[in-house]
Each structure stands twice: as structure tokens, then as C-alpha cells.
mmCIF file as Biopython writes it, N, C-alpha, C and O atoms, coordinates in Angstrom:
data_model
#
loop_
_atom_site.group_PDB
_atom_site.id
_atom_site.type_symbol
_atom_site.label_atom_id
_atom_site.label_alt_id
_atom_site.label_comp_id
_atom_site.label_asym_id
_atom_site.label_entity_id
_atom_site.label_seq_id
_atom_site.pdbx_PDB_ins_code
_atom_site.Cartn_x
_atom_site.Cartn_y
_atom_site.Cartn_z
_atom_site.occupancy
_atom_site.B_iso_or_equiv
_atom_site.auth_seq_id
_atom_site.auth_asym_id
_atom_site.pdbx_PDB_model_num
ATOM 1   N N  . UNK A ? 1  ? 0.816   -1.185 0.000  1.0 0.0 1  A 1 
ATOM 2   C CA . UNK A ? 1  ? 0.000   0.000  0.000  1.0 0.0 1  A 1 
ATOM 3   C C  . UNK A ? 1  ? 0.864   1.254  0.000  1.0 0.0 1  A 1 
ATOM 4   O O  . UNK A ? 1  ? 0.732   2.092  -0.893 1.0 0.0 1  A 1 
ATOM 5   N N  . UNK A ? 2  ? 1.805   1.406  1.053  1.0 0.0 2  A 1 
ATOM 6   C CA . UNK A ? 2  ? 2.750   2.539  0.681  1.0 0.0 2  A 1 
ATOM 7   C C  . UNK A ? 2  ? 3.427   2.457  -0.646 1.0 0.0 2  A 1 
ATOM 8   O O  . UNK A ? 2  ? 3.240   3.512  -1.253 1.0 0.0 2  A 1 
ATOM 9   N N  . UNK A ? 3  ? 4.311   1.407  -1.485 1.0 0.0 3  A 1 
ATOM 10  C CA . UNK A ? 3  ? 4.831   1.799  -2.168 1.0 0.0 3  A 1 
ATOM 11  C C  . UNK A ? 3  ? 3.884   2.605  -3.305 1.0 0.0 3  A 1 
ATOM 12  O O  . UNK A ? 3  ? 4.266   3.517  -4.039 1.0 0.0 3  A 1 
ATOM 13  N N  . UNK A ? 4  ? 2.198   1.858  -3.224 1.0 0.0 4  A 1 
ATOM 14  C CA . UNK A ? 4  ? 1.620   2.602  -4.420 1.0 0.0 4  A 1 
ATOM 15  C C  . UNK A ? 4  ? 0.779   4.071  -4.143 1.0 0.0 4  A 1 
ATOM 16  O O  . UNK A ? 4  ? 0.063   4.669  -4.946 1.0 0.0 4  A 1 
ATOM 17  N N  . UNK A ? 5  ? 1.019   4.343  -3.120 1.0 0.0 5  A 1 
ATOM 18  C CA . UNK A ? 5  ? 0.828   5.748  -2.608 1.0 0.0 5  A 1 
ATOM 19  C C  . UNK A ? 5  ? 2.557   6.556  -3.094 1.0 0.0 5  A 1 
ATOM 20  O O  . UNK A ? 5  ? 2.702   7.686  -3.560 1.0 0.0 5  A 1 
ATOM 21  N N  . UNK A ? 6  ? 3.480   5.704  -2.839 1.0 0.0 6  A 1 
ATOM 22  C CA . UNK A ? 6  ? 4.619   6.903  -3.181 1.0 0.0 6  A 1 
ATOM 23  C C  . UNK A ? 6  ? 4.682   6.974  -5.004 1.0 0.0 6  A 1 
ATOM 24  O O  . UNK A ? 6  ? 5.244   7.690  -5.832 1.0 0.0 6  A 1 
ATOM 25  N N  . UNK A ? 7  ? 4.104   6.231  -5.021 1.0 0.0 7  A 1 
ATOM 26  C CA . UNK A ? 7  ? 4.343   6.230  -7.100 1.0 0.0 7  A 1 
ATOM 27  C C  . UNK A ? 7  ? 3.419   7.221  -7.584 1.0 0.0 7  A 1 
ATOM 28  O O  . UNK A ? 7  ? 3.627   7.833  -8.631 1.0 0.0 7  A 1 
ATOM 29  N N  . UNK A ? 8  ? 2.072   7.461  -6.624 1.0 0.0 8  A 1 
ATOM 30  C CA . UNK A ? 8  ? 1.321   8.170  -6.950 1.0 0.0 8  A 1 
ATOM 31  C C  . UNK A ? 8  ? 1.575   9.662  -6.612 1.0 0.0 8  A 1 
ATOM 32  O O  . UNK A ? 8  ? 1.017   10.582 -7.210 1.0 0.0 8  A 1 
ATOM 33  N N  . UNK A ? 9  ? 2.608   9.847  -5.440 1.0 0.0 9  A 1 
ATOM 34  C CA . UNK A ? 9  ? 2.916   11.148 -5.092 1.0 0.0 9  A 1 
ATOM 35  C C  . UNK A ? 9  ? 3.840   11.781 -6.572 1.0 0.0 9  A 1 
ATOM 36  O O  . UNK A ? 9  ? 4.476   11.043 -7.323 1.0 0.0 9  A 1 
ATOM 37  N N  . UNK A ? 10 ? 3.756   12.815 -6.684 1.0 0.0 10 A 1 
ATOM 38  C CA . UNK A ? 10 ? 4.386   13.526 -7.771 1.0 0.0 10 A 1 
ATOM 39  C C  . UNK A ? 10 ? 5.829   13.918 -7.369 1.0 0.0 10 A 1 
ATOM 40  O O  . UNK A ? 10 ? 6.031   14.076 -6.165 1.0 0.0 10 A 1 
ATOM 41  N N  . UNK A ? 11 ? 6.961   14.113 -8.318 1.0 0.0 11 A 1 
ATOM 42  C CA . UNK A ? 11 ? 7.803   15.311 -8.386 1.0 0.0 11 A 1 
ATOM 43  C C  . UNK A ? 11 ? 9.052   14.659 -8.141 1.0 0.0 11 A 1 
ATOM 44  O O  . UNK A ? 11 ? 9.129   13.457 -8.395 1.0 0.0 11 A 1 
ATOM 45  N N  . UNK A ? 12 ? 10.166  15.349 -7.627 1.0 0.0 12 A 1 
ATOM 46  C CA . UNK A ? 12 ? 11.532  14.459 -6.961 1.0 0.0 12 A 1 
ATOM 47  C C  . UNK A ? 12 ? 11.377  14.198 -5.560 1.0 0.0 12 A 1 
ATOM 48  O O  . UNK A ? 12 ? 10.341  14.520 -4.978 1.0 0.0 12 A 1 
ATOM 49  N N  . UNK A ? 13 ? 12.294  13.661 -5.001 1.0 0.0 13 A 1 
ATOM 50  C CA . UNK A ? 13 ? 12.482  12.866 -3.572 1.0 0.0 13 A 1 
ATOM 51  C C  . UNK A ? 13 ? 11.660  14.041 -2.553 1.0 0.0 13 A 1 
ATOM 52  O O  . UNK A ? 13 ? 10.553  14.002 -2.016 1.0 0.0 13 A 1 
ATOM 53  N N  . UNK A ? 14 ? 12.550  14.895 -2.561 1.0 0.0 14 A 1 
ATOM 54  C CA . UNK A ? 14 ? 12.425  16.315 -1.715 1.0 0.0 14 A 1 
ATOM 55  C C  . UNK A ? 14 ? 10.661  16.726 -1.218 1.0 0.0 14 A 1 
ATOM 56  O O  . UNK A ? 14 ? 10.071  17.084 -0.199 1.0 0.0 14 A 1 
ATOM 57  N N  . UNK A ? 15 ? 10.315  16.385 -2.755 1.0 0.0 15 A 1 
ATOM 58  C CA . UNK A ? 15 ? 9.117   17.124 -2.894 1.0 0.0 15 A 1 
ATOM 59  C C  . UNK A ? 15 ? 7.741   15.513 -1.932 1.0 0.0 15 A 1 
ATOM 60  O O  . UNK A ? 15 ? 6.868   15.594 -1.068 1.0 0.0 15 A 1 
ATOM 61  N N  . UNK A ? 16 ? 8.197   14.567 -2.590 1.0 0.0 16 A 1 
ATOM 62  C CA . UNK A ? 16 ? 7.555   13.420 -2.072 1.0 0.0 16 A 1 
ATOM 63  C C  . UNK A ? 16 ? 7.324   13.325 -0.529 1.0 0.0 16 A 1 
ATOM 64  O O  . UNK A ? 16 ? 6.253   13.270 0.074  1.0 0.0 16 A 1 
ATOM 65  N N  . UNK A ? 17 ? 8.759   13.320 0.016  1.0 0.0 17 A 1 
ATOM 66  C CA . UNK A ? 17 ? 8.679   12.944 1.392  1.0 0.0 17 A 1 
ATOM 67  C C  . UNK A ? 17 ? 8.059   14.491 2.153  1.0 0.0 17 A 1 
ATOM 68  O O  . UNK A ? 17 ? 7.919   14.368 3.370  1.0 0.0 17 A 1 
ATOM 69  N N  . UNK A ? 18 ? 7.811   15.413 1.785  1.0 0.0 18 A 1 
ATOM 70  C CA . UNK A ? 18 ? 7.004   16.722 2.098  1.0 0.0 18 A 1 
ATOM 71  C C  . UNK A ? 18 ? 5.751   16.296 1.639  1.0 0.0 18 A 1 
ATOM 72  O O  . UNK A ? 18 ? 4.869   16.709 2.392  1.0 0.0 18 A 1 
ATOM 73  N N  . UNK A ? 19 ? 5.407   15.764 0.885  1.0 0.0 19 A 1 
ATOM 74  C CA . UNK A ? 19 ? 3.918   15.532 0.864  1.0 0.0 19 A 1 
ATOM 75  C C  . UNK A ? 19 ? 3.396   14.304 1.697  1.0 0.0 19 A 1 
ATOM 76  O O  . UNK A ? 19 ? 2.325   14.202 2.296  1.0 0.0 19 A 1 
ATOM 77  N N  . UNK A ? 20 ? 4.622   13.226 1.561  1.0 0.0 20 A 1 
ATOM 78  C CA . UNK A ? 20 ? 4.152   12.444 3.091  1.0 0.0 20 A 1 
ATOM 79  C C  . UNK A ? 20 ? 3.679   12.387 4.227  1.0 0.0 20 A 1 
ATOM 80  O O  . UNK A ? 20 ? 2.735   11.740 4.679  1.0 0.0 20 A 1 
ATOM 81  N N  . UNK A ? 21 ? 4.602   13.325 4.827  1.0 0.0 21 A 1 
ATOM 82  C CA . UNK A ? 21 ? 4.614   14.592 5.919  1.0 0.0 21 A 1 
ATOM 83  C C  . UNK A ? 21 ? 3.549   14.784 6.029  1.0 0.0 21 A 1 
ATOM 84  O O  . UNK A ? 21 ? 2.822   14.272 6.880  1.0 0.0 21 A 1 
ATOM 85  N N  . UNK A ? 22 ? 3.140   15.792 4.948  1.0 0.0 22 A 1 
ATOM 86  C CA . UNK A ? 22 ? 1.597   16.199 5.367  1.0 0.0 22 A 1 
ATOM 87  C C  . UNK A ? 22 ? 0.516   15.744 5.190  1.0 0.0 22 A 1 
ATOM 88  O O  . UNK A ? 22 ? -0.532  16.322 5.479  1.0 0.0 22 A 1 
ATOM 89  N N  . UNK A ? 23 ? 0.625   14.473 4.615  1.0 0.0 23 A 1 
ATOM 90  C CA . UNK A ? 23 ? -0.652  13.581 4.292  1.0 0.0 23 A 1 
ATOM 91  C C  . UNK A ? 23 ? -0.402  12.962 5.792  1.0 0.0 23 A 1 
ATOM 92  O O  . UNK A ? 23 ? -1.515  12.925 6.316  1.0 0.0 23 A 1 
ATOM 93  N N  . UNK A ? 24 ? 0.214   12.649 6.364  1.0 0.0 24 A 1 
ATOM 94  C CA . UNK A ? 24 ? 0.348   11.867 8.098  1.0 0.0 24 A 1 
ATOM 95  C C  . UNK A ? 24 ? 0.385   13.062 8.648  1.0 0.0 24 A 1 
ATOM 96  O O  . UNK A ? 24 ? 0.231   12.246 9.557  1.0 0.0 24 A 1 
ATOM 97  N N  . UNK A ? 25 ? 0.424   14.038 9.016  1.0 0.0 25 A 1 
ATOM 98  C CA . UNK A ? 25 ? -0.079  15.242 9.769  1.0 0.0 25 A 1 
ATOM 99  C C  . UNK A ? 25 ? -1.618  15.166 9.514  1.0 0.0 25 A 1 
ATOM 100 O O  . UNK A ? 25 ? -2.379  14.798 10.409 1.0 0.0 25 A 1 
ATOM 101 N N  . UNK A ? 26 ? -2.110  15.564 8.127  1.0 0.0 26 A 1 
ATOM 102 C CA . UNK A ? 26 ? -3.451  15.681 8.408  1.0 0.0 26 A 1 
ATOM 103 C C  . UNK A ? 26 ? -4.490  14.316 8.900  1.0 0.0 26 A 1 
ATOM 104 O O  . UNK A ? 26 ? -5.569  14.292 9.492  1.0 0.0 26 A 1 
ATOM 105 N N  . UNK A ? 27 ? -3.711  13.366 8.416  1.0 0.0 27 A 1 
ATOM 106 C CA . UNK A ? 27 ? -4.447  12.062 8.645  1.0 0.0 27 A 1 
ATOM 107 C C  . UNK A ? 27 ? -4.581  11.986 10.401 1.0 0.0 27 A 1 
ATOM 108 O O  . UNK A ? 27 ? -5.613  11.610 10.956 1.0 0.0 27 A 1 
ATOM 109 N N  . UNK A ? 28 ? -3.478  12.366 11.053 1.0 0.0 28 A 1 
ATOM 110 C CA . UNK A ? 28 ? -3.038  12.622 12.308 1.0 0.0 28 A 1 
ATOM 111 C C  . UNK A ? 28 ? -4.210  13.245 12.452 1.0 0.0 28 A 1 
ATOM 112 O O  . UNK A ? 28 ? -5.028  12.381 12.764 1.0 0.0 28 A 1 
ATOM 113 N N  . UNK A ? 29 ? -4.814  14.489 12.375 1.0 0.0 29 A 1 
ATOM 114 C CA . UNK A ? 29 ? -5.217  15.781 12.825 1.0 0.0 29 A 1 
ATOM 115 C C  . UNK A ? 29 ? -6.896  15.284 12.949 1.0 0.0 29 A 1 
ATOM 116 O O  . UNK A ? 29 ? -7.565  15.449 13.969 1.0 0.0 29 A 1 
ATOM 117 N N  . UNK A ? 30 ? -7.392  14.659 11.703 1.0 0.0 30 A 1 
ATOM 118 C CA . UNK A ? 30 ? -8.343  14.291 11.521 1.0 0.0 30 A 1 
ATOM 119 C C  . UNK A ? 30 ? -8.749  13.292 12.488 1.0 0.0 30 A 1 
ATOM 120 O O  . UNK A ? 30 ? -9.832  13.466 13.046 1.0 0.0 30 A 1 
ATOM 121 N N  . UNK A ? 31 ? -7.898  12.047 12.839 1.0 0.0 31 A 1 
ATOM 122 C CA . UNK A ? 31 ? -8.415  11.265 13.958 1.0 0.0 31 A 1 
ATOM 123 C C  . UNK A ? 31 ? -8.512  11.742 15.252 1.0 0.0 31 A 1 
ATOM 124 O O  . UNK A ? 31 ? -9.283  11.183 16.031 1.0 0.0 31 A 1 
ATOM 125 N N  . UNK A ? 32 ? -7.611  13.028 15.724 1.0 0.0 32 A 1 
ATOM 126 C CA . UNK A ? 32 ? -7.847  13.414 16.980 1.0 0.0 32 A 1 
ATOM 127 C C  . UNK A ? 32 ? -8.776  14.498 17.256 1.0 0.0 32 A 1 
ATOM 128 O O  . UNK A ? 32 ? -9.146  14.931 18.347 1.0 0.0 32 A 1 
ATOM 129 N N  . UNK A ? 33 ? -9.262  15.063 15.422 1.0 0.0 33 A 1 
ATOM 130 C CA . UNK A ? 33 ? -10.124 15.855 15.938 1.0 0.0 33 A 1 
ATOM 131 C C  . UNK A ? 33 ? -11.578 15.298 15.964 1.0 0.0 33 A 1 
ATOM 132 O O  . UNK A ? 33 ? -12.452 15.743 16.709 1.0 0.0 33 A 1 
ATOM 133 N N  . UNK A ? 34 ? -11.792 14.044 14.870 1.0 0.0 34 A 1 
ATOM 134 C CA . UNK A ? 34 ? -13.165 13.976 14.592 1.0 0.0 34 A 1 
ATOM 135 C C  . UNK A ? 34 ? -13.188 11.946 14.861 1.0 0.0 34 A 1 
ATOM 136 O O  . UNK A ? 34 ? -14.244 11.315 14.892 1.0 0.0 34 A 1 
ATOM 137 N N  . UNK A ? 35 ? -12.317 11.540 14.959 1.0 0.0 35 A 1 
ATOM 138 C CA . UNK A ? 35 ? -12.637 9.988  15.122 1.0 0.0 35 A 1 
ATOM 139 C C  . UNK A ? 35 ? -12.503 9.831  16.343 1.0 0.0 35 A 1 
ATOM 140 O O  . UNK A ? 35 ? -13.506 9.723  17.048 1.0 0.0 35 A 1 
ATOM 141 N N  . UNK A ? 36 ? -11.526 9.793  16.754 1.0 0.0 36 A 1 
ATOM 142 C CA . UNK A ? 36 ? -11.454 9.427  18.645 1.0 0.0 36 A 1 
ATOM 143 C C  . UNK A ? 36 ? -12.610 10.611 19.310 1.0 0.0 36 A 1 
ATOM 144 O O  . UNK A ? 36 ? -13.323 10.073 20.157 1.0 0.0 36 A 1 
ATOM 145 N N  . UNK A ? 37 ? -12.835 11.660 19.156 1.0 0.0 37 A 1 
ATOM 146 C CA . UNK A ? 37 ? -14.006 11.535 20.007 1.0 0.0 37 A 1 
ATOM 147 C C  . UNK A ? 37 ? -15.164 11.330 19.988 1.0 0.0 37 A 1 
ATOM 148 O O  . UNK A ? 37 ? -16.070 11.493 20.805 1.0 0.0 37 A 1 
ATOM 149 N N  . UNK A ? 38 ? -15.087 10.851 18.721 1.0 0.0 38 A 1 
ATOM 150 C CA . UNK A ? 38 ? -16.911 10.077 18.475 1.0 0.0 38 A 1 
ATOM 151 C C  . UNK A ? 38 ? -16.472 8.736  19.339 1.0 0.0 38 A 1 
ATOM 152 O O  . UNK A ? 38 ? -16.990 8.535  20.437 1.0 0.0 38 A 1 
ATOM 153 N N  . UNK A ? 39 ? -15.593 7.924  18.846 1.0 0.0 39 A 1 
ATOM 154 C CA . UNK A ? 39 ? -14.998 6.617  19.522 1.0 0.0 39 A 1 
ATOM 155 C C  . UNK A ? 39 ? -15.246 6.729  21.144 1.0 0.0 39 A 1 
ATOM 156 O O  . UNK A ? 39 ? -15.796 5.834  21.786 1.0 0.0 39 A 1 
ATOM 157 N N  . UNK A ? 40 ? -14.776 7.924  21.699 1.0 0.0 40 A 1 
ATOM 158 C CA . UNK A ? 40 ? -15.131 8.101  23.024 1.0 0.0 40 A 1 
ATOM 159 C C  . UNK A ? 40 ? -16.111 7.984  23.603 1.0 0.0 40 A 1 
ATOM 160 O O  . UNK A ? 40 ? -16.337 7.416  24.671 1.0 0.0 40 A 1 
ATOM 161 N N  . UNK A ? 41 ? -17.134 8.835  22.527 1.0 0.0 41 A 1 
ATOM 162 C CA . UNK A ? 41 ? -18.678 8.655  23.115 1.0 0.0 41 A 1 
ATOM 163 C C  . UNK A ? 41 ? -19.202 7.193  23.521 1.0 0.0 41 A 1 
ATOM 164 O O  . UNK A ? 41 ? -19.680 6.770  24.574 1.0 0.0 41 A 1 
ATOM 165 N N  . UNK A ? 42 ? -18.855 6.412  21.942 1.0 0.0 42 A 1 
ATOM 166 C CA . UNK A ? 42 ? -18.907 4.977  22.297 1.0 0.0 42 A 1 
ATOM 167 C C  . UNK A ? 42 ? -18.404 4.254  22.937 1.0 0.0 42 A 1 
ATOM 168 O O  . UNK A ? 42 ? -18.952 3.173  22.725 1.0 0.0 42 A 1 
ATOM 169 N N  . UNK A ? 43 ? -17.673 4.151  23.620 1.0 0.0 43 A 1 
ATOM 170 C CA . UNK A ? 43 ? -16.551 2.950  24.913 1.0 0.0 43 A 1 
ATOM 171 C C  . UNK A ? 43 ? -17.584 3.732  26.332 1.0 0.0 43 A 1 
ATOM 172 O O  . UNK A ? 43 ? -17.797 4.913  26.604 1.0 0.0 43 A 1 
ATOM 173 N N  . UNK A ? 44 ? -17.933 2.738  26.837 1.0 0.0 44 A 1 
ATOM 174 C CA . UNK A ? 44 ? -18.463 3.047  28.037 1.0 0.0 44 A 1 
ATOM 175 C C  . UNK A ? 44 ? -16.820 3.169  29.084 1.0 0.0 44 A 1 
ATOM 176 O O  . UNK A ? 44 ? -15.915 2.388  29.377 1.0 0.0 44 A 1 
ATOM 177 N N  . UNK A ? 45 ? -17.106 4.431  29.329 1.0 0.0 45 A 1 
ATOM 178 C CA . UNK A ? 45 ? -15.992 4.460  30.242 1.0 0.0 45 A 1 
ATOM 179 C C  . UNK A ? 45 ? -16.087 5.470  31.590 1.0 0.0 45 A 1 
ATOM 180 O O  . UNK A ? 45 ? -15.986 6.679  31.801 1.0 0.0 45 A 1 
ATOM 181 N N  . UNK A ? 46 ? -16.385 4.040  32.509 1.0 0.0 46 A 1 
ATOM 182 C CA . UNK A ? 46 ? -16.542 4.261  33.784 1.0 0.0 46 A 1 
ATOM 183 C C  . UNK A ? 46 ? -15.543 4.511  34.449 1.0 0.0 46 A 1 
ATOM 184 O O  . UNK A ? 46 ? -14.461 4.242  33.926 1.0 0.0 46 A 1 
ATOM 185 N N  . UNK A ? 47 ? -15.554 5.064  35.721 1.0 0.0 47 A 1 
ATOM 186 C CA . UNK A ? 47 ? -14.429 5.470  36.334 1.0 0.0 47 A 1 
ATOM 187 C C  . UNK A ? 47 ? -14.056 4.788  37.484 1.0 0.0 47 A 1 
ATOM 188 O O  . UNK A ? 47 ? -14.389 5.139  38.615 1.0 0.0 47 A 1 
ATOM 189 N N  . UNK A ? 48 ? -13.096 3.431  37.112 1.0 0.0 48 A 1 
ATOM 190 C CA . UNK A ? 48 ? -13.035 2.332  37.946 1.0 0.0 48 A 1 
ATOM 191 C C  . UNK A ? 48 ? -11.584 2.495  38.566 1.0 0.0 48 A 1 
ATOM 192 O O  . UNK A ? 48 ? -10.637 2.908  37.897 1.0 0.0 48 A 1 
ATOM 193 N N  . UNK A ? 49 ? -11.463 2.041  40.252 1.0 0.0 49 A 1 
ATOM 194 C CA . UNK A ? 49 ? -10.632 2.043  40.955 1.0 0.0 49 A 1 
ATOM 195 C C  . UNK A ? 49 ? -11.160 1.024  41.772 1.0 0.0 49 A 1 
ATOM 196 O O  . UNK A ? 49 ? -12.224 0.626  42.247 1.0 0.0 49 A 1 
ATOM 197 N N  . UNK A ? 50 ? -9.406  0.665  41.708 1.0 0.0 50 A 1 
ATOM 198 C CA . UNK A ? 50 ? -8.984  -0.957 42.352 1.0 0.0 50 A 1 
ATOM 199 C C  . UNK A ? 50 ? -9.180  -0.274 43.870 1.0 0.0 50 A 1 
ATOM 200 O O  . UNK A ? 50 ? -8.998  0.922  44.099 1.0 0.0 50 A 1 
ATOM 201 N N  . UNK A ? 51 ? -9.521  -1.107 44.696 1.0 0.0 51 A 1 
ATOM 202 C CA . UNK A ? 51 ? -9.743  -0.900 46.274 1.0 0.0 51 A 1 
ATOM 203 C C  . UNK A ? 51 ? -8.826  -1.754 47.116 1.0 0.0 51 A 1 
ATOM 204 O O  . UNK A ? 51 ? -8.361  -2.893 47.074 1.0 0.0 51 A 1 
ATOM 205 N N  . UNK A ? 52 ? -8.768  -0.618 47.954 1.0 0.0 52 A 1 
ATOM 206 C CA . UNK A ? 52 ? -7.949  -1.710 48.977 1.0 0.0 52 A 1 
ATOM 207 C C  . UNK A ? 52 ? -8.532  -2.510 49.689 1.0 0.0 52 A 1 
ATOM 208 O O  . UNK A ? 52 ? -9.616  -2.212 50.192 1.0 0.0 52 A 1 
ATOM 209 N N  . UNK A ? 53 ? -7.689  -4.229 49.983 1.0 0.0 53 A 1 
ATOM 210 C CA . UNK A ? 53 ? -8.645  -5.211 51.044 1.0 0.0 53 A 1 
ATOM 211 C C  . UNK A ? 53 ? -9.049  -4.623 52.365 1.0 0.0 53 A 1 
ATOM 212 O O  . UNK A ? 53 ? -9.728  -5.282 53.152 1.0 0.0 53 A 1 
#
């Protein structure tokens, strides 16, 4: 899958690994802004603590 994403990126080396970059920045940006906290809503997450005997 990566190599046919880099064949598809355009231009020389320089220019490629800068568009990498920012295709994993935004891909980055997008899950923390709009997937993990829908994901959050869904996980029931209670607020559990171990007790002492």
C-alpha cells in the first residue's frame, strides 16, 4: 500500500517525502479531531478504581 501511494505522489524525492509529511499530519489531525471523540462517546468508560482489602 505505501509503495503505491509513493508512485502516486508527484515530483523528486524532496518534494515526495514533504507531501508524506503532510498527508500523516493531516491524517493525524483528523483522527484526533473527529474519530477518537466520536470513539469516546462509544466505549463506556466508567471510572473504575482498584480498592484496597
Amino acid at each position: 500500500m505505501y509503495l503505491a501511494l509513493w508512485r502516486v505522489l508527484p515530483g523528486p524525492l524532496w518534494l515526495r517525502i514533504l507531501l508524506a509529511l503532510l498527508l500523516l499530519v493531516g491524517a493525524l489531525y483528523a483522527l484526533a479531531t473527529w474519530v477518537f471523540p466520536w470513539v469516546e462517546l462509544l466505549v463506556n468508560n466508567q471510572e473504575a478504581t482498584v480498592g484496597s482489602p
